[in-house]
C-alpha positions in Angstrom: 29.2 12.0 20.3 30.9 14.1 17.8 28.9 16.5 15.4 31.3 14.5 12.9 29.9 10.9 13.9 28.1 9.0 11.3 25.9 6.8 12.9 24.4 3.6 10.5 21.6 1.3 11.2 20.4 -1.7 9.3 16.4 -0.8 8.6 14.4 -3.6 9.5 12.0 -5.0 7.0 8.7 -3.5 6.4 10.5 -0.3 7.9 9.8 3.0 5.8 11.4 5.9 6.8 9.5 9.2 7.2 11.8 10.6 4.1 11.1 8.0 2.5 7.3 8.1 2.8 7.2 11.9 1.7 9.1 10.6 -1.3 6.7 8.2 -2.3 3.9 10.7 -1.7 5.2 13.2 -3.7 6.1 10.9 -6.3 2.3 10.0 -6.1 1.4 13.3 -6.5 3.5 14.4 -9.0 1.9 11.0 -11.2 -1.2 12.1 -10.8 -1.1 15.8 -11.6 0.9 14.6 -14.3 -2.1 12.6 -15.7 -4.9 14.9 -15.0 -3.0 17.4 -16.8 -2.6 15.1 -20.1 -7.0 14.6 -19.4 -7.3 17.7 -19.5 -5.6 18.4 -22.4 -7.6 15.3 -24.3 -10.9 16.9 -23.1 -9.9 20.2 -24.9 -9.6 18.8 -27.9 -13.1 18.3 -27.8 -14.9 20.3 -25.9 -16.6 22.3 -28.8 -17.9 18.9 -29.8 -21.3 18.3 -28.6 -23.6 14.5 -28.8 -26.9 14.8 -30.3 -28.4 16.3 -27.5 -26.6 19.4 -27.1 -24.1 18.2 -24.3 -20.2 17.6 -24.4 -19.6 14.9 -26.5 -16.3 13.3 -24.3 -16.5 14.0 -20.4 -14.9 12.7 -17.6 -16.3 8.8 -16.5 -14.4 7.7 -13.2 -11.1 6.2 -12.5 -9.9 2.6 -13.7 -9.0 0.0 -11.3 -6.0 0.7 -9.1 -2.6 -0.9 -9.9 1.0 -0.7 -9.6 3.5 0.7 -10.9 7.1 0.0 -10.2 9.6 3.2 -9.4 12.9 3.8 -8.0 11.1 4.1 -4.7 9.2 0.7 -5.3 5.7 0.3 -5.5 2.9 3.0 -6.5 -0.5 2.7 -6.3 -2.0 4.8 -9.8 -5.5 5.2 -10.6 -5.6 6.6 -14.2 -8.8 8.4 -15.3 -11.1 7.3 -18.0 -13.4 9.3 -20.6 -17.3 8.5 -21.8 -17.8 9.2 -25.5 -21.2 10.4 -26.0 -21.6 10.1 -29.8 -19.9 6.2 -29.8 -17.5 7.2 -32.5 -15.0 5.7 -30.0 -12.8 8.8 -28.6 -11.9 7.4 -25.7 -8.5 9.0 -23.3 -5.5 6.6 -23.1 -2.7 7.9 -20.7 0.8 8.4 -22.5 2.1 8.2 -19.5 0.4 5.3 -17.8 -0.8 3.4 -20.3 -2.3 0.3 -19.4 0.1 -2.3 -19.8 3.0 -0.4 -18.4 4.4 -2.1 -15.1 7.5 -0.1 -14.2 8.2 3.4 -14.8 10.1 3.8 -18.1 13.4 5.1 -19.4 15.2 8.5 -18.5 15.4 9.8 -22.4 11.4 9.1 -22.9 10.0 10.8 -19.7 12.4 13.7 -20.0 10.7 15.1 -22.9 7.4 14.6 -21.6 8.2 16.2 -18.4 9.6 19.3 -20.3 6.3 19.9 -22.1 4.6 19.3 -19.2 5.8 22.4 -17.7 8.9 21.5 -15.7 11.8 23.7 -15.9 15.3 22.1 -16.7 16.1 22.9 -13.0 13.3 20.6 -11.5 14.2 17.4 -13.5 16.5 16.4 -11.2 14.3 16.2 -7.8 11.4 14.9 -10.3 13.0 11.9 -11.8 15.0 10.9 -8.2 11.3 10.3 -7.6 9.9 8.9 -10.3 13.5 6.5 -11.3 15.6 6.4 -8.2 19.5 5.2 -9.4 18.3 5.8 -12.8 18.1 9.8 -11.8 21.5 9.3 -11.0 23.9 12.7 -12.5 21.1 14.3 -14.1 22.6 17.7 -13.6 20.8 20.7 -15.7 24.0 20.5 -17.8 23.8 17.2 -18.4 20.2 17.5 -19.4 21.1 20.4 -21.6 23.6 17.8 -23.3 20.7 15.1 -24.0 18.2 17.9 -25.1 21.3 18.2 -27.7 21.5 14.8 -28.0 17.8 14.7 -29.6 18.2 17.2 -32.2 21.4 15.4 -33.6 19.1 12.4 -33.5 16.6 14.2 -35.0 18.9 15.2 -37.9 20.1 12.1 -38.5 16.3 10.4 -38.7 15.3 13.2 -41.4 18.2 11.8 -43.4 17.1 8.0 -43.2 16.6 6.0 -46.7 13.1 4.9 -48.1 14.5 3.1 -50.8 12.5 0.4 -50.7 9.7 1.0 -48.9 5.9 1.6 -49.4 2.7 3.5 -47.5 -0.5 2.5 -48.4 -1.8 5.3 -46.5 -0.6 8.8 -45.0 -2.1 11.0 -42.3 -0.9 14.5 -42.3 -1.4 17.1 -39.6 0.2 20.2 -38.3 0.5 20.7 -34.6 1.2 24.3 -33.3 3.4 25.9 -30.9 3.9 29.2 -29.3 7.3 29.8 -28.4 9.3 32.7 -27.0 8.6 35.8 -28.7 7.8 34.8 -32.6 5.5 36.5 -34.1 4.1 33.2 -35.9 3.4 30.3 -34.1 5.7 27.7 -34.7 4.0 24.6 -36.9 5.4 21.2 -36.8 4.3 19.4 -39.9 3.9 15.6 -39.1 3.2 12.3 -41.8 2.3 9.2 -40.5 2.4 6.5 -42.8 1.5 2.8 -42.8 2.9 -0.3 -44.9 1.6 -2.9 -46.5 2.0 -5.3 -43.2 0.2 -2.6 -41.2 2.6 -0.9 -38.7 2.2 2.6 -38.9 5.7 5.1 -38.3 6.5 8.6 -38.5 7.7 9.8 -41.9 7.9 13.1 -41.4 8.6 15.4 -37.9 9.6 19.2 -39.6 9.5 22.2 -39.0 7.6 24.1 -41.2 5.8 28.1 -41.6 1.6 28.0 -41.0 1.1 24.7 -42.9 2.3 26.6 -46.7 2.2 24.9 -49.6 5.8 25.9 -49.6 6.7 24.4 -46.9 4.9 21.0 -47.1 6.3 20.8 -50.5 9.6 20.7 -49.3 9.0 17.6 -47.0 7.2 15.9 -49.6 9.8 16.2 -52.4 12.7 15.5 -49.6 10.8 12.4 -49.2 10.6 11.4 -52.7 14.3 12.1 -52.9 15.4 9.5 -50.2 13.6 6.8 -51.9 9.9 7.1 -51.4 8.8 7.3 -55.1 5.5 4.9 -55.3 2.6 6.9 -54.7 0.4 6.3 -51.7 -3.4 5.5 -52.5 -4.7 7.7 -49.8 -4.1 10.7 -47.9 -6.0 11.4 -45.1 -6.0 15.3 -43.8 -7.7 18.4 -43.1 -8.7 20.5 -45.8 -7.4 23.9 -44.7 -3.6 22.7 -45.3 -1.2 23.7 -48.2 -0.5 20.0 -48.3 -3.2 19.1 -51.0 -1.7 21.7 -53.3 2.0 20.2 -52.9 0.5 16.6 -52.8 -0.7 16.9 -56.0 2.6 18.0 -57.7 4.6 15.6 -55.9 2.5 12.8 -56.0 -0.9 13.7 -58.1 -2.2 9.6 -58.1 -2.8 10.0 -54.5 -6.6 10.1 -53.5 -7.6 12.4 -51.0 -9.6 12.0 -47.9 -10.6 14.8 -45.6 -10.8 14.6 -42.0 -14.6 14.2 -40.4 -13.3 15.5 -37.5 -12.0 18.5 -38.7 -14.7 19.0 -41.3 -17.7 18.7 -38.4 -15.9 21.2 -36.1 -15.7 23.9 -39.2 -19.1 23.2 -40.0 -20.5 23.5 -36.7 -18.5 27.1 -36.2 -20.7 28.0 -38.8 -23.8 27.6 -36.9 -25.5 28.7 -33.7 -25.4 26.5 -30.9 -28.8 25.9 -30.5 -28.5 24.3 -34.3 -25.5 22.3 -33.4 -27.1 19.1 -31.7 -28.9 18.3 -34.2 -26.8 19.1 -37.2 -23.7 17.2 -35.6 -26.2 14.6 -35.7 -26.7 14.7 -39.7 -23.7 15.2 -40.4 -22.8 11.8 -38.6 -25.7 10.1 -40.7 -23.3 11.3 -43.6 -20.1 9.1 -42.6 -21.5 6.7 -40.7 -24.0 5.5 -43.4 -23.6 1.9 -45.1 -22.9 3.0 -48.9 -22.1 6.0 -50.7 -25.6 6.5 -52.3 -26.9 6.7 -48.9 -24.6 9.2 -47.6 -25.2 11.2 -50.7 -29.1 11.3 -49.7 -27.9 12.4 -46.3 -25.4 14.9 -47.7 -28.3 16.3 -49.7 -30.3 16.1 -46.7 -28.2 18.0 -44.9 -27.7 20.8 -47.9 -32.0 21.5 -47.7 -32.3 21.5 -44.6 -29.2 24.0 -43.4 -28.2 25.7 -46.8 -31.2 28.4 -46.8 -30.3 30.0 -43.1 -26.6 28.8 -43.0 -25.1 29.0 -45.8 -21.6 29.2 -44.8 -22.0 25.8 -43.2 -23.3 24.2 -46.2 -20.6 25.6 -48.4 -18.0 24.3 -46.0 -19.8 20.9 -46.5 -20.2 21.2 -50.1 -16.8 22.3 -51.3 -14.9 19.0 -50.1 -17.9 16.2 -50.8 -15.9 14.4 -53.0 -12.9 14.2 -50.7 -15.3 13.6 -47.7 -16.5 10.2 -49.2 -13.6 8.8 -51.1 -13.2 6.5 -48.2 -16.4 4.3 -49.5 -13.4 3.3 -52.5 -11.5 1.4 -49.8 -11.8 -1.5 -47.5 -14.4 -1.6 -45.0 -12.3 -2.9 -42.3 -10.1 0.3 -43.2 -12.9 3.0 -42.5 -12.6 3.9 -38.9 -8.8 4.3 -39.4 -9.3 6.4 -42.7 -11.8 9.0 -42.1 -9.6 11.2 -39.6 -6.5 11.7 -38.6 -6.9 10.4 -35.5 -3.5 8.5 -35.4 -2.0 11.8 -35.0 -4.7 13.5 -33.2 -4.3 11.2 -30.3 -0.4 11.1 -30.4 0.1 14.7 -29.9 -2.9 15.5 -27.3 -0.7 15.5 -24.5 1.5 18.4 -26.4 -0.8 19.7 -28.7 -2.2 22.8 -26.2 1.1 22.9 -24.4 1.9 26.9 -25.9 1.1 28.6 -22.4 3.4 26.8 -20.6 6.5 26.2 -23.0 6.0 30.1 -24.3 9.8 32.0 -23.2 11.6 28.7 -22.1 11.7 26.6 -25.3 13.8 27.7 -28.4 12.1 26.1 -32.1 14.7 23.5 -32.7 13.9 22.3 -28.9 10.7 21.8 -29.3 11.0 20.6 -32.8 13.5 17.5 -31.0 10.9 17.2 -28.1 8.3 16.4 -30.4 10.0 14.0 -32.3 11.0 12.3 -29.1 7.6 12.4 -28.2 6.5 11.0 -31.0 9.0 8.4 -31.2 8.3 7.0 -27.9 4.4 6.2 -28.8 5.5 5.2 -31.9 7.0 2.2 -29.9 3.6 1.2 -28.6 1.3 1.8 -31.7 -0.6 -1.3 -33.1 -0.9 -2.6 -36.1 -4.1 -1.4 -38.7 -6.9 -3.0 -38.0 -7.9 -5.5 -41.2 -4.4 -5.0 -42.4 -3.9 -8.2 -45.0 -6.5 -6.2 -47.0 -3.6 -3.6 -47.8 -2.1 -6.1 -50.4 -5.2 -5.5 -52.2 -5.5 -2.0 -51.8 -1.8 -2.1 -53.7 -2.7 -4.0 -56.0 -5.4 -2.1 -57.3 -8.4 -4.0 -56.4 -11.6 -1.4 -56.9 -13.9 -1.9 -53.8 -17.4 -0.8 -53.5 -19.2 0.8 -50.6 -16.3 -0.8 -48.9 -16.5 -4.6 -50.3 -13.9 -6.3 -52.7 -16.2 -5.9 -56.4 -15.0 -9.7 -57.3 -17.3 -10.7 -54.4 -19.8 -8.6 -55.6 -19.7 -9.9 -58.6 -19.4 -13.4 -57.5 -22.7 -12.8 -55.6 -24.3 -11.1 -58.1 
């Protein structure tokens, strides 16, 4: 037989080559790394947030069931890892990647960005999606990746021109997620709006670039949105208080209420005190935003104030200086609270990039990473559901008044 001769077989079924088989294992592998690097990641986020008895408020719990998940290869088996929350507040880890309805490994354009952050070079795409997508992977050359990453900015561009004409956001949740990249002496921040409408679905307003969360800078997206149609004032903002966004919010649109993050705000506090003290004041400072009216979490804000404020009073200050803003959440619906009293919606859509300076530092330029967040963010945007108690949004726009969470004309009615 020639060294030329191509010899072809037909494979019987149920036959797996040993290729094949490697494939599939490190396809496996590559999932599950994949994953434990996004838990890890999620667990970050909180690891300086301890339960009431001194211990890590989120830790690992397990693996979900096993199930399948449908590649270019066929058939995977997955188990994704799952969190305990310590405190109940509800933080629980939901896989971008994996998340639990999926069946079938998705597109080429949303796992590409994902991969990039992840850590793997332009070169490695190619081998990883063959993997992961099979005839999908097909031409995925480093050029031609280079092309889409090109692709995205110009998509980018063209979604930061789109018209709100139209339009209105009860709510917005504004953050800024951070980013180390090549050799900038600032760290890149990408200043993100998430807003939702009166039927509930929430959706990226804003994706910019912008310079250490300035005043100046979240001016400029504000008043950009007010110039492509969004000129009706949201009733709440929801944010942390360290941002120059309050400052440009209240000269772009000064009717907006203000709501500052719990999240944020129990972190700063607790920075301000030893850890011996934190248990037990993360455990107050719950009793302030978890109680049933505003009166009682005044008398647990006070609480709080006499029994810290004479050793610690840094953390009291912190407290102090936003209690107005920390509460105005008892104005709106009930069913609305767990949604309104952090920023969670962005929190948990950029955990899997959020920490990701160390390995994107000296490959990723800003306006790459500015068009991998936004693909990022587009992509869960897809899957996000809709607010929780969201027919009471009609009222909130309307201009109902609620107390200590409950429509006053029932109140009234009752009274």
């Amino acid at each position: 037989m020639g060294k030329n001769t191509v010899v072809s077989f037909t494979k019987p079924e149920g036959f797996e080559d040993e290729l094949t088989g490697l494939l599939r294992v490190g396809a496996q592998r590559l999932l599950l790394e994949a994953v434990e690097l996004e838990l890890d990641q999620f667990l970050a986020m909180y690891r300086e947030m301890p339960d009431g008895e001194g211990r890590r408020a989120v830790v690992r719990n397990g693996h979900l069931p096993e199930r399948e998940i449908l590649t270019g290869l066929g058939p995977l088996g997955v188990r994704v890892p799952k969190t305990r929350d310590r405190t109940g507040s509800g933080i629980c880890f939901r896989s971008s990647l994996l998340p639990p309805y999926i069946k079938k490994t998705t597109s080429v354009e949303n796992v590409l960005p994902w991969l990039y952050l992840k850590g793997i070079s332009t070169g490695a795409f190619h081998e990883a999606l063959a993997a992961l997508l099979g005839e999908s992977a097909q031409g995925l050359s480093q050029s031609t990746i280079s092309r889409l990453k090109e692709k995205w900015t110009e998509e980018h561009d063209q979604w930061c021109r789109r018209d709100f004409s139209g339009h209105r956001y009860v709510y917005l949740w504004v953050d800024g997620v951070y980013f180390s990249v090549r050799s900038d002496d600032a760290k890149q921040c990408i200043l993100v709006i998430i807003g939702v409408k009166e039927t509930g679905e929430k959706e990226f307003l804003a994706i910019e670039d912008g310079y250490r969360e300035s005043e100046q800078s979240w001016l400029e997206v504000l008043l950009d949105l007010k110039h492509r149609g969004l000129t009706v004032s949201p009733r709440l903002a929801v944010g942390d208080g360290a941002m120059g966004f309050w400052a440009a919010l209240a000269k772009v649109f000064p009717q907006t209420r203000t709501q500052r993050c719990w999240v944020h705000k129990t972190v700063n506090v607790l920075n301000n005190l030893p850890k011996s003290a934190q248990p037990k004041a993360k455990k107050a400072l719950q009793e302030i935003w978890m109680a049933e009216t505003r009166e009682n979490a005044y008398v647990a804000f006070d609480h709080f104030v006499a029994t810290y404020g004479a050793k610690y009073p840094k953390a009291v200050e912190c407290l102090e200086k936003d209690r107005d803003e920390l509460l105005a959440f008892y104005d709106f619906p009930a069913e609305h609270w767990q949604h309104i009293r952090t920023t969670n919606p962005i929190e948990s859509t950029f955990a899997t990039v959020r920490l990701r300076t160390a390995k994107t530092r000296g490959c990723v330029s800003r306006n790459t990473i500015l068009a991998m967040v936004f693909k990022l963010g587009q992509s869960a945007q897809k899957n996000w559901q809709r607010l929780r108690g969201f027919k009471r949004l009609a009222d909130v726009i309307h201009g109902i008044r609620f107390v200590n969470g409950i429509d006053k004309r029932i109140l009234q009615q009752a009274a």
